[in-house]
C-alpha angles and dihedrals in degrees: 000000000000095000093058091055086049097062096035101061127067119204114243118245094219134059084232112140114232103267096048094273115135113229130173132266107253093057099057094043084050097046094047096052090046084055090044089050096036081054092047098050087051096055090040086065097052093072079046094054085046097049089045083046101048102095101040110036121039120234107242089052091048085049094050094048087041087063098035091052090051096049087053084052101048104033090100103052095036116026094069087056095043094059092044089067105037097122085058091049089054088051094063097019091138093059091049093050094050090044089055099044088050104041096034119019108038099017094067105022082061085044084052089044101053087046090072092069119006123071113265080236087061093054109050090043083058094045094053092069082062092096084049092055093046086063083057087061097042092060086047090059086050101265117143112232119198126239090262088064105037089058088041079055092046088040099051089043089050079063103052097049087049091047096045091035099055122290089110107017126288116247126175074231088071091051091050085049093053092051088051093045088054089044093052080050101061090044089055090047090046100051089060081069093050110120111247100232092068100096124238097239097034094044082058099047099047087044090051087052099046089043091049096044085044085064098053091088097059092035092059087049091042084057097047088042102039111010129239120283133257113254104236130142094259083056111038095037100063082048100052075048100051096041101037099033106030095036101043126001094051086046091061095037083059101047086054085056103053096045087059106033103025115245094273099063085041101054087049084073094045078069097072087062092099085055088059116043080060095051092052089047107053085041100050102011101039093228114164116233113202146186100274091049087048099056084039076066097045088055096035096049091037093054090046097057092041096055097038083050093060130106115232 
């Protein structure tokens, strides 16, 4: 939910610790970038979690006990500020429902769902392209983009058709992952529009609520089609993972980020996610990472920093 860290927080102005205490400059830069790369890792592993998952649990359940696990997580620190706004919530109810369709219900059940058959490789360098997709938006909203962008964007997307056309091996999973990436796109580009009063903690925890109820429906017809799953620790364990780690701790890890290092610095290092997804993968998966994903990444990754490094 990096996206949703990203608009919650405001950088301070001041290099003032927390609690009042001046501190210099370099602690709190190199604090900032340890917390965006701890967030990062964590993420990287969830398409981990979704590829390891992938035979054994089916995606539209993973997705639903993700939720549910991440409600239970952030409950405390969000519910009580959630009810307090609730009139607020009413009043752009239609916003709220379609972030939460966007951002929980359909984003991760077609991650899950690309885990079943593409590389977890496969997916983070797709993902990657996602800031570049969020430009698209962006000039669709009416916003000029310079010439920089505009090739990062070409170049990325260059990636991406040689990844899903053959350099590293077509799956249906990649397509599934495209669909997601565009989908995580059209959430960023929603939550520019989300009315400032909505509170960061609160906003996260209604949305997880209406996305999880929202996916009620298809996981009462996942459990009458294909059954539920057995409870085991290859099972529960990615779960706890996906729900505790990448839907809390590495939120929180992010906000803290951003409110020491700005969200800029902080989204160059959300570009090392492709790196490791295939890292974890090759480590706890065994996934071999050649020569043509390798040079998928080179052109992702290099399409993604040219065009965030672009001035509008």
């Amino acid at each position: 939910m990096a996206v949703v860290a990203r608009r919650t927080v405001t950088p301070p102005r001041t290099s003032a610790a927390p609690g009042g205490t001046p501190v210099t400059p370099a602690a709190p830069v190199a604090l900032g970038l340890g917390l965006a790369l701890l967030a990062t890792v964590v993420w990287s592993g969830s398409f981990v979690a979704s590829r390891a998952l992938g035979d054994s649990v089916p995606p539209v359940q993973h997705a639903f006990w993700r939720w549910v696990v991440a409600l239970a997580v952030v409950a405390p620190f969000g519910a009580r500020r959630a009810w307090r706004q609730r009139a607020l919530v009413r009043r752009h109810l239609g916003f709220v429902l379609l972030a939460s369709l966007l951002g929980v219900t359909v984003y991760n059940t077609l991650v899950n769902q690309a885990g079943v058959t593409t590389p977890a490789a496969n997916m983070g360098m797709i993902m990657a392209a996602s800031p570049v997709l969020m430009a698209v938006f962006e000039r669709a909203g009416g916003v000029r983009l310079g010439a920089r962008r505009v090739a990062g964007l070409l170049v990325a997307c260059a990636g991406v058709l040689l990844l899903v056309g053959g350099g590293a091996g077509f799956s249906a999973g990649d397509l599934w992952m495209i669909a997601a990436a565009c989908c995580f796109g059209s959430y960023s580009a929603l939550l520019r529009r989300r009315p400032a009063g909505l509170d960061g903690a609160g906003f996260l925890f209604t949305t997880f609520l209406c996305g999880t109820l929202m996916l009620l429906p298809a996981q009462g017809v996942s459990l009458a089609v294909q059954g539920g799953f057995r409870p085991e620790p290859d099972t529960v364990l990615p779960l706890l993972y996906v729900g505790v780690a990448s839907s809390a701790v590495a939120f929180f890890a992010w906000n803290r980020a951003i409110s020491l290092i700005g969200p800029s610095r902080a989204g160059v290092v959300y570009y090392l996610q492709p790196v490791c997804v295939a890292l974890l993968s090759w480590a706890l998966l065994a996934e071999p990472t050649g020569w043509a994903q390798a040079g998928c990444m080179a052109l992702i990754l290099g399409g993604v920093v040219l065009g965030a490094g672009a001035r509008r």
